[in-house]
N, C-alpha and C positions, 0 to 999 in steps of 0.2 A: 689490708687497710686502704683509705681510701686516698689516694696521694694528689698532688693538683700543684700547679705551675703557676708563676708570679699572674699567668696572664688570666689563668682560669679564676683566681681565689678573686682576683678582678670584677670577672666575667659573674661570677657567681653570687657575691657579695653587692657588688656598685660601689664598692672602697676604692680609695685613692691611697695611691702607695707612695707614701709618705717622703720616704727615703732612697735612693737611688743607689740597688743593688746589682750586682749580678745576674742573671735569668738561673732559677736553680727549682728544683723539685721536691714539695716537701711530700715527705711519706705518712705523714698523718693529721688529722685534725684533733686534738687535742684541749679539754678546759683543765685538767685535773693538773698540779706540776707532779704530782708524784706519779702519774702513769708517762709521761714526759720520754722519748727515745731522741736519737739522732736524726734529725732532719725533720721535726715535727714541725709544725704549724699552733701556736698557742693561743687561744681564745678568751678574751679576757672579761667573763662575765663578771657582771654584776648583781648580787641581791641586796634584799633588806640589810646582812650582818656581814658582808663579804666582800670586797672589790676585789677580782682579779687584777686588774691593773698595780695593785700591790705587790703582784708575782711574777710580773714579765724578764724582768731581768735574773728571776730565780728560774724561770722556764727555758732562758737563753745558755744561763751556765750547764743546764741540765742536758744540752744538745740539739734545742729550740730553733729554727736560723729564721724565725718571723713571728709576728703576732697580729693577731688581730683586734685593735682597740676604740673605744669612745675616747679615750683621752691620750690627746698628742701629748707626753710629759718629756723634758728634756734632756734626760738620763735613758729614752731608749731610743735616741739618735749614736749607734754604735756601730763600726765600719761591719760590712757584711751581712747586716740583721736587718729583715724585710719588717715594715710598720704599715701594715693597711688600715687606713680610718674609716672608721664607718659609722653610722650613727647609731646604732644598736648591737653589741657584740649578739645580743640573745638571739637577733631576727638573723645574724649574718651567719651564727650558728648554722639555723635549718634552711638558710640559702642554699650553705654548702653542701648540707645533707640532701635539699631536694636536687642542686648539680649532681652528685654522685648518684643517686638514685636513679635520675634518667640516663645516667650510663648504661641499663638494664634492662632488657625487655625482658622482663620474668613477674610471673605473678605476683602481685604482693596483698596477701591481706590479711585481713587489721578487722581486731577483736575487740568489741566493746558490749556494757550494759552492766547491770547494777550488780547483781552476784555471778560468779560462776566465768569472770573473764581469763584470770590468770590461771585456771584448770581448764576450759576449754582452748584458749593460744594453744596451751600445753600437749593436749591432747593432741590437738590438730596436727602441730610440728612432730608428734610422734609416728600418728598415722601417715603422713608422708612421706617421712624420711626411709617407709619403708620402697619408695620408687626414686625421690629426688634427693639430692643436698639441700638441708635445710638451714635458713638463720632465720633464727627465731628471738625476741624481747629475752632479756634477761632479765631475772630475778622481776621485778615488777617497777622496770623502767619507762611506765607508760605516757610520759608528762610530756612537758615544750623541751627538758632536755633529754631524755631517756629517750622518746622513740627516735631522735636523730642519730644519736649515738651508737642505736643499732642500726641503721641505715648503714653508718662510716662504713661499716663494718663490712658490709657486700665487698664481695670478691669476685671475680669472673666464675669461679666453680660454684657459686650459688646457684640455685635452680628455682628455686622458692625460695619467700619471705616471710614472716609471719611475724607481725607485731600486731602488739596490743592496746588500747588506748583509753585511756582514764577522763577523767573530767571531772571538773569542781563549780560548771557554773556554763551559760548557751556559751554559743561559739567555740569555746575552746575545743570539740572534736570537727568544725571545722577546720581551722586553724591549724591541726594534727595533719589531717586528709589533706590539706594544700599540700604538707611536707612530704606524705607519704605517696600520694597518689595513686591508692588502693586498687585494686582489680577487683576484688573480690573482700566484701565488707561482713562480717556474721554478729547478730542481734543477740543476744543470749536473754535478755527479758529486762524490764523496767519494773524496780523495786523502790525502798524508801530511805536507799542508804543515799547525804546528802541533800536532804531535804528542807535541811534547816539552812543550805545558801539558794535552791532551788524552790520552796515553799511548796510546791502540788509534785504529785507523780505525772502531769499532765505537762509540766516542766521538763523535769527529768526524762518524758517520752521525746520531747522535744531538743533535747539536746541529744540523746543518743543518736534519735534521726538524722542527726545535719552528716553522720557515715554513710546512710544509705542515699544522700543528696548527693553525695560527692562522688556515687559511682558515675563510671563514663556506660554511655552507651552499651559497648561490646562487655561492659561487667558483669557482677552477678550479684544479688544480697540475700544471705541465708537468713532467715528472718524465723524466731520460736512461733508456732503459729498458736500456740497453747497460750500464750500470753497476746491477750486483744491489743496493748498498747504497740506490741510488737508487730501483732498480724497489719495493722493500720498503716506499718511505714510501706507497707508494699505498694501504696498508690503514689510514695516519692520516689520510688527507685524507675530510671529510664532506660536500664537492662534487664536482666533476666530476675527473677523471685524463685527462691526453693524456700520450699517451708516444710518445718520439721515438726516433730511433735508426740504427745502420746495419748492425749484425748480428742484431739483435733483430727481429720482427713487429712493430713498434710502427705505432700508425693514421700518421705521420708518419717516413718514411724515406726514406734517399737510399740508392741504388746507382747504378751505373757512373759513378763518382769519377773524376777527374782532376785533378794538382795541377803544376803547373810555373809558372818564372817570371812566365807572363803572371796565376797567378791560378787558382780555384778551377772546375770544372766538375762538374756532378753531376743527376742526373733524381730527383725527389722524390714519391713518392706521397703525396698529403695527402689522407686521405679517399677520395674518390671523385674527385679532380683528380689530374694527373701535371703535375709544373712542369718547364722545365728552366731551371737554374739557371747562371746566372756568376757569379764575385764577384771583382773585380781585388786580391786578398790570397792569402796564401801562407797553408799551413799545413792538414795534414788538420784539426785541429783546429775550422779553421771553418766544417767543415761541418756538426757537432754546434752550435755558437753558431747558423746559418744555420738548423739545424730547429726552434731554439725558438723561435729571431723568427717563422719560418713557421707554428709553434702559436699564437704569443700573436696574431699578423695576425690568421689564420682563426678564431678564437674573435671579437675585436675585428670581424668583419666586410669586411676588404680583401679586394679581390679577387684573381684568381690576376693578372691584371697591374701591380698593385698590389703585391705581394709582390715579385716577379721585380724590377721595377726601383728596388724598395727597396734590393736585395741589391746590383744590380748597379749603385748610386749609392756603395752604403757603400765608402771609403778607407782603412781601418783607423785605428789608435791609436796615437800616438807610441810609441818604443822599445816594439811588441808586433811581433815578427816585421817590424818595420820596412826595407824595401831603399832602402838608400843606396848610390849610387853614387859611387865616389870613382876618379876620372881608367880603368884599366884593371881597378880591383876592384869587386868586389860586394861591401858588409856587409849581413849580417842583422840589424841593433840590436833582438835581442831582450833586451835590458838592462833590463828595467823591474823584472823579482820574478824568481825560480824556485823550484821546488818539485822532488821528484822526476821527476811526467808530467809538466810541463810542459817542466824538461829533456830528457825524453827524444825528447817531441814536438819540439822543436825541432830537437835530432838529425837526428830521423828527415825535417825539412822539409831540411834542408840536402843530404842528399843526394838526396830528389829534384827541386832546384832547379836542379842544377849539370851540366856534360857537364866540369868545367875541375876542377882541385884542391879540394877541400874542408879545409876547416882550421876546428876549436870553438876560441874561444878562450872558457875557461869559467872564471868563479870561483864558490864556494861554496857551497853551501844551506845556510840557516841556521834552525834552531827546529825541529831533527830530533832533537835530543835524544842518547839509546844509538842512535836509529836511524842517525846520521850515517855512520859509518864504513861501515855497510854500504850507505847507498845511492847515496854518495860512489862507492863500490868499484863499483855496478852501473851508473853512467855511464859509468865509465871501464871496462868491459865492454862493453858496447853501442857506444860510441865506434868499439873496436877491429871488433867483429862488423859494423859499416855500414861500414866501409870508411871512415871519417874516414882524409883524406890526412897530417896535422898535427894537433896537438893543442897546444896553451900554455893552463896552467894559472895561476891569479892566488891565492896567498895560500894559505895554513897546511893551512884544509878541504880545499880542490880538490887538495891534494897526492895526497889518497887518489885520487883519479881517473886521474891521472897513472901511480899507481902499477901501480893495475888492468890499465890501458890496455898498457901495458910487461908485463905478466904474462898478458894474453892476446895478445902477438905486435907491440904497434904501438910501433914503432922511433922514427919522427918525435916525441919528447914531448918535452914542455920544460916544465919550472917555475919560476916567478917570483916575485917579492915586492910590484912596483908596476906600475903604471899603466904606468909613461915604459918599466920592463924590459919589460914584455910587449909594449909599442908597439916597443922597440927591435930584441926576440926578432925578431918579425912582417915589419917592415920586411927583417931579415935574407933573408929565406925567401921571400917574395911575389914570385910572378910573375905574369907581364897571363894577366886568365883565370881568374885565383883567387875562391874566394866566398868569406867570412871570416861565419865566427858568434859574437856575443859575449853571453852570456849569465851570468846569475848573479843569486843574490837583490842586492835592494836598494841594502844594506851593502856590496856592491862595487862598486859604479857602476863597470860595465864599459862604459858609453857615453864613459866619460870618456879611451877609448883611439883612439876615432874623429879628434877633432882633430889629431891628431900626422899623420893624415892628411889630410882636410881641408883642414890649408893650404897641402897641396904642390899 
């Protein structure tokens, strides 16, 4: 954990400490009181429905011996207990996180773009850790507090770094990159999830870019070269460009692909090496995540055996094209987010996983803004064009999918309201043999239709 002295939290921050203690050393940085140990440091953020400053003195009882606050209150003037002021606990946050950070000279980098980030980090931290210690983003801590958080977290045994980083709007993955000060930044593609706070894809290239801005000189930016919004940032990067791909000339490519139940196969030019590759996951998808972990390897130094069984160790990611087997069915629990490409990619996984019935059960994308209706309507286009057997729709948005679907020729559709309807629909319809896809953004927790089978 990341520990810091009355003078550093100073030093790091530009807080004024408040109160006149002892010189002591706290052993962590801390917003949460319930993760709260002895000798932490408590951080008193702020949001919309929240004041930390409400919890200071629950942080001190907990083992706390300081905080860091916007507001001087007169109940945390208490003999022994450090009070740094400062004008923003949130920015004084990732002060500390970017002090700790440059305690470190080890690679760090940092994953962003519209689909395909929180499985490509993922990957990548797999493939490395077959040579280094790695700390990698947790769960999908990608925000203004999440990528700090894992910063805190370096330790001297760290070798690498790998985080992740999200965004809702420009600037904010600069903003991230101040904190992170990335070494090595990777694009994964520009899509249209968010577009209803960003308005164009030309936006959204734009904000993803301010990553490849931020590299230094001596860095490096993997960059999809298959995706033009992507191949374009390579005229903003002032270090090194790998480009990946699989229609493209990129120095890192994969052709003769194969994807079915058992998992991923595909032969990989990297430079002057040809790899062949497995990776027991489903999904074309992964083998654009698969060639940036094999950029960032090869820059990092692993060797081509090293890579290979990086790949073919990695298990995927809960609800991310997830196979569950339930008694005579196959689910695909891609229920974690969707977006436009990434519903469509998953589509396009389901049929060629299956020889038995195909059935999407899909609920809605959301934060498409005017775009909705129409790319609602192109799921439910493509649905019908792949040959989906079944289709059951969840909820108001996904109607339009439904509707599509029924207007280019597909008979089988069904629309829902809940969870238990569309478990109920399904059950109706399901024969041994069947593969079932359940996907949807977030807000629908379409995982939550698995159990109704599950406990038969």
């Amino acid at each position: 954990m990341a520990r810091f002295t009355l003078d550093e939290v100073v030093q790091a921050t530009g807080g004024r400490l408040v109160y006149d203690v002892p010189d002591r050393t706290f052993s962590q940085a801390e917003t949460d009181t319930r993760a709260i140990s002895q000798g932490a440091l408590f951080v008193a953020l702020k949001g919309e429905r929240f004041n930390g400053h409400d919890y200071v003195l629950r942080a001190r009882e907990q083992g706390a011996l300081g905080a860091v606050v916007s507001e001087d209150r007169p109940e945390y003037n208490v003999p022994g207990f450090a009070v740094f002021l400062v004008a923003n606990t949130e920015t004084a946050y990732q002060d500390l996180a970017r002090f700790h950070r440059r305690r470190f000279a080890i690679p760090i980098v940092a994953v962003t773009g519209s689909v395909g980030k929180t499985s490509t980090r993922s990957i990548i931290a797999a493939v490395l850790s077959q040579r280094y210690h790695v700390l990698q983003t947790e769960k999908n801590f990608n925000n203004e507090i999440g990528l700090p958080r894992t910063l805190l977290q370096l330790t001297p045994e760290h070798e690498v770094c790998v985080v992740e980083m999200g965004m809702r709007g420009l600037g904010q993955i600069a903003e991230l990159a101040a904190i992170a000060e990335p070494t090595i930044g990777v694009v994964t593609n520009v899509g249209k999830s968010h577009i209803e706070l960003l308005g164009s894809q030309e936006n959204i290239a734009k904000a993803k870019s301010e990553l490849v801005e931020a590299l230094p000189e001596n860095g490096a930016a993997i960059l999809n070269q298959d995706d033009p919004y992507v191949a374009a940032m390579a005229d903003l990067c002032r270090g090194k460009v790998v480009g990946y791909g699989v229609t493209s000339n990129a120095a890192i490519r994969a052709s003769r692909i194969t994807c079915n139940e058992k998992g991923i196969r595909f032969a990989c030019r990297c430079f002057d090496q040809v790899l062949d590759i497995h990776m027991p996951v489903i999904g074309r998808h992964n083998v654009y995540n698969a060639l940036a972990a094999i950029a960032v390897g090869r820059l990092l130094g692993l060797s081509e055996h090293q890579l290979a069984k990086g790949l073919a160790e990695y298990r995927g990611m809960p609800m991310r094209q997830e196979l569950v087997r339930c008694g005579d069915y196959t689910f695909i629990n891609d229920a974690y987010n969707a977006n436009p490409a990434s519903m469509s990619e998953a589509l396009r996984s389901l049929t060629l996983l299956t020889k038995g019935r195909k059935i999407a059960v899909l609920g809605g994308m959301l934060e498409l803004g005017e775009w909705a209706q129409k790319e609602h309507a192109a799921i439910g286009a493509e649905a019908a064009d792949l040959g989906i057997d079944i289709l059951i729709t969840l909820g108001d948005l996904a109607a339009g999918i439904a509707s599509a679907a029924r207007a280019k020729g597909l008979t089988a559709v069904y629309t829902t309201a809940t969870h238990a309807e569309a478990a109920a629909r399904l059950q109706e319809l399901l024969q041994p043999g069947d593969t079932i896809l359940l996907k949807g953004s977030r807000g629908f927790a379409m995982e939550k239709i698995l159990p109704y089978f599950e406990r038969k």
